[in-house]
C-alpha positions as CSV (number, residue, x, y, z in Angstrom):
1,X,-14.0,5.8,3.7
2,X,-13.5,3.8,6.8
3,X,-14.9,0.6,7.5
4,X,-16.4,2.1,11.4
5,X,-18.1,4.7,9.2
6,X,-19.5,2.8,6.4
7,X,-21.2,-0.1,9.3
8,X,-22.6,3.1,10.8
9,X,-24.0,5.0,7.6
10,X,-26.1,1.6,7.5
11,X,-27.4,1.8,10.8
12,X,-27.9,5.4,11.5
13,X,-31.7,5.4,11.2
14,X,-32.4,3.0,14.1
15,X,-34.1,-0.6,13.6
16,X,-36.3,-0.9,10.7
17,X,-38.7,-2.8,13.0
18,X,-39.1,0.3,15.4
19,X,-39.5,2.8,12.6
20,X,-42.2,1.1,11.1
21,X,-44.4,0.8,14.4
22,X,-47.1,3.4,15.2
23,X,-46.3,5.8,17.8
24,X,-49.1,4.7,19.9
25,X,-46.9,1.4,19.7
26,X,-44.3,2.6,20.8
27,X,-42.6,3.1,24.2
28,X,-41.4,6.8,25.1
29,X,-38.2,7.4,25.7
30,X,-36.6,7.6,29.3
31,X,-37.5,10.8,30.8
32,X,-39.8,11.0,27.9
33,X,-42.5,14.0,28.6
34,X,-45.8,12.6,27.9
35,X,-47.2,16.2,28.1
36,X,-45.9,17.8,25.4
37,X,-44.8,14.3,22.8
38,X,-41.2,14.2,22.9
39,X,-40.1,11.1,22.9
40,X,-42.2,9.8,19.9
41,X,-41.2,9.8,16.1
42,X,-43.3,11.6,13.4
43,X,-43.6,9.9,10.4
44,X,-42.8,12.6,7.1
45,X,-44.4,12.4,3.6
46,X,-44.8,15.8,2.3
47,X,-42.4,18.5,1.7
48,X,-45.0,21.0,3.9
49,X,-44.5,18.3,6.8
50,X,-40.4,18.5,6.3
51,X,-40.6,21.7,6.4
52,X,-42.6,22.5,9.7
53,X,-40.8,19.3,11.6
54,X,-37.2,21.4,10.6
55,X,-38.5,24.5,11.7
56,X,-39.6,22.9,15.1
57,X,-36.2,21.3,15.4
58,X,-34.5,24.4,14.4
59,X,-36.5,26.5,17.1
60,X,-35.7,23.6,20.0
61,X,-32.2,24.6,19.4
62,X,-30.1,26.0,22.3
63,X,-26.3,26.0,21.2
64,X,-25.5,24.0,18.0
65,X,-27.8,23.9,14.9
66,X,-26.1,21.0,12.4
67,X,-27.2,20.9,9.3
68,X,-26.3,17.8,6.5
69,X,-28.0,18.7,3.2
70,X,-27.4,18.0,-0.5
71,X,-27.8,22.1,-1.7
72,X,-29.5,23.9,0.9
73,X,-33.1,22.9,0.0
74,X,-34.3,26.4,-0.7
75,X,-38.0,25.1,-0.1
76,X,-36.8,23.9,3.7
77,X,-34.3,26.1,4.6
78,X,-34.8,29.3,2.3
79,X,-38.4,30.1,3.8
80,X,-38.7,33.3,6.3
81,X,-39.7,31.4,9.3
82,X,-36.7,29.3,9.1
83,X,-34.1,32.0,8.7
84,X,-35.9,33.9,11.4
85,X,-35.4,30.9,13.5
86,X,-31.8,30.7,12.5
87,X,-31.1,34.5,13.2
88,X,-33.1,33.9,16.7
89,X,-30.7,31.2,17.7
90,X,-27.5,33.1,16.7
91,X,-28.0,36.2,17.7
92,X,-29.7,36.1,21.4
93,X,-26.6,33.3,22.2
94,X,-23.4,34.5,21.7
95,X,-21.9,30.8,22.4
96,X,-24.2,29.6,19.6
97,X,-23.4,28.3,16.4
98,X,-25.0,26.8,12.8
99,X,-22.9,24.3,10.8
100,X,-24.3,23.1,7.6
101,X,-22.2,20.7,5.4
102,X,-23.3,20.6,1.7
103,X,-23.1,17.3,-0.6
104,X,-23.4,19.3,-3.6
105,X,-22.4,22.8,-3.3
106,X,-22.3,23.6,-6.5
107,X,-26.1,23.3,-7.1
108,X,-26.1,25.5,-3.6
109,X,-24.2,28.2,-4.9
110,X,-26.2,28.9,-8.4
111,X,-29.7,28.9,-6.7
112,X,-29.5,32.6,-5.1
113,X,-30.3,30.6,-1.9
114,X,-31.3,33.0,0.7
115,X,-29.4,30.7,3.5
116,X,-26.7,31.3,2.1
117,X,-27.0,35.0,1.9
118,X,-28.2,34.7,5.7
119,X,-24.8,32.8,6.3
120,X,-22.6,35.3,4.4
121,X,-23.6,37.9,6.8
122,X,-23.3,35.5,9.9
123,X,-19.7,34.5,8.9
124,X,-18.7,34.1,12.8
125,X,-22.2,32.3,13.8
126,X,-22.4,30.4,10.7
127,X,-20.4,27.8,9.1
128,X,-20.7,26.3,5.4
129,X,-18.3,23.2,4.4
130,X,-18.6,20.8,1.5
131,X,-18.7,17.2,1.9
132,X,-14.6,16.0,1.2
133,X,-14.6,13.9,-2.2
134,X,-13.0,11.2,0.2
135,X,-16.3,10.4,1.5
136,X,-18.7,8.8,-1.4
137,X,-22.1,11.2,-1.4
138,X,-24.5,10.2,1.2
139,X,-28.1,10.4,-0.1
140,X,-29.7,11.4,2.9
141,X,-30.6,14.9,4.6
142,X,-30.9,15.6,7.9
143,X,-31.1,18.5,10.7
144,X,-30.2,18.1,14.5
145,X,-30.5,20.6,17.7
146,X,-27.7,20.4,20.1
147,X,-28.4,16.5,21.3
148,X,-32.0,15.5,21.3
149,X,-34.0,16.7,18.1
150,X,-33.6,15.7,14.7
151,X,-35.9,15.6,11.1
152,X,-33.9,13.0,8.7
153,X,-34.7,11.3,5.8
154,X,-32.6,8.6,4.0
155,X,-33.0,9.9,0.5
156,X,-32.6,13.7,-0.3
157,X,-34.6,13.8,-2.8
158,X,-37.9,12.2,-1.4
159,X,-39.8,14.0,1.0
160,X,-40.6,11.0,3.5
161,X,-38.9,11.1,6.6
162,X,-38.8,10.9,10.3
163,X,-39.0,13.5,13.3
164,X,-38.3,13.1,16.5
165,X,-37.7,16.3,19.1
166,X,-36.1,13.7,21.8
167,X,-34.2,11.2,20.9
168,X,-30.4,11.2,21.7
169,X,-29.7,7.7,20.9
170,X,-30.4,8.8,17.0
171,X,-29.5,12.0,17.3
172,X,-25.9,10.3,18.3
173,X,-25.3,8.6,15.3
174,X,-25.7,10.9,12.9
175,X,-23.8,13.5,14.7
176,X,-21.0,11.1,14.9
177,X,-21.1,10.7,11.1
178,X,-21.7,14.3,10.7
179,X,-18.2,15.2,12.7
180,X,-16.3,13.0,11.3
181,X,-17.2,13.9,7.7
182,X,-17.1,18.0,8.9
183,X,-12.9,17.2,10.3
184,X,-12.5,16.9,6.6
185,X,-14.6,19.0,5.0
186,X,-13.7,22.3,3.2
187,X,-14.7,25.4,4.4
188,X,-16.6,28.2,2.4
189,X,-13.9,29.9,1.0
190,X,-12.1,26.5,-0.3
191,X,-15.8,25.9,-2.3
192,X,-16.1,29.2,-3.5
193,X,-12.5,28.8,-5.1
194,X,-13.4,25.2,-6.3
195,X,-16.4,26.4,-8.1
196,X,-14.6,29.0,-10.0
């Protein structure tokens, strides 16, 4: 793994200083819209709250849905609302697309995971890679929509997190991490064959 990326796997969550400050605290982003919150983090604890902060990122989407998760976390992104989301996005755009890169696949592929039934049938709006075993596993889990939203948490299997539906200066740096591990991913057909 290259040097660049490992410096930016440690900085990808923003300043720990910033994170820990209440939103009230806190200065909205430029062009921030007071109205509605955007702008401000959410702080995550609880698997419901994961769950409803994805499903709001995952309905802000407009063209690119990208998705970095250990094995599809069936209790985030196997629930109805979420695939309906998912479906809603890929089928009223036809320029839109889902990409979700899997740590583990293997765990992924044994659960019956209804995202990945959704994904099989969505082959062209859909796509599934594994993580390359080049790059060590990354612990964290994390959604983004197109450029502004995102739900991540550092460690996967903790429920505590942060949200945020407008803030492109995050939302940059783990979308550079995410494309740069996705150039050298495999794709669904080389993990079905590896799993064999």
């Amino acid at each position: 793994m290259s040097v660049n990326l490992q410096s930016r796997l440690k900085v990808m969550a923003g300043s720990t200083e910033e994170r820990t400050k209440p939103a009230a605290d806190r200065v909205p982003g430029k062009g921030a819209d007071l109205a509605t919150g955007s702008g401000t983090r959410t702080i995550l604890t609880t698997m419901p709250e994961v769950r409803e902060a994805s499903l709001k990122v995952a309905k802000s989407a407009q063209r690119l849905l990208s998705i970095f998760t250990q094995d599809l976390e069936p209790l985030v992104y196997g629930e109805e609302p979420f695939l309906e989301a998912i479906k809603r996005l890929v089928l009223a755009r036809s320029y839109a697309k889902v990409r979700v890169l899997l740590a583990d696949p293997s765990r992924a592929m044994v659960d019956n995971n209804r995202f990945l039934a959704l994904a099989r049938r969505l082959t062209s709006c859909i796509d599934l890679r594994a993580m390359s075993p080049e790059y060590p596993a990354s612990a964290g889990a994390f959604i983004i929509a197109d450029d502004r939203a995102l739900v991540y948490r550092l460690q996967a299997d903790r429920w505590d997190g942060i949200s945020d539906l407008n803030d492109p200066a995050v939302v940059r740096r783990y979308l550079n991490f995410f494309d740069e591990v996705w150039q050298t991913s495999m794709q669904e057909s080389q993990m079905r064959q590896m799993l064999m």
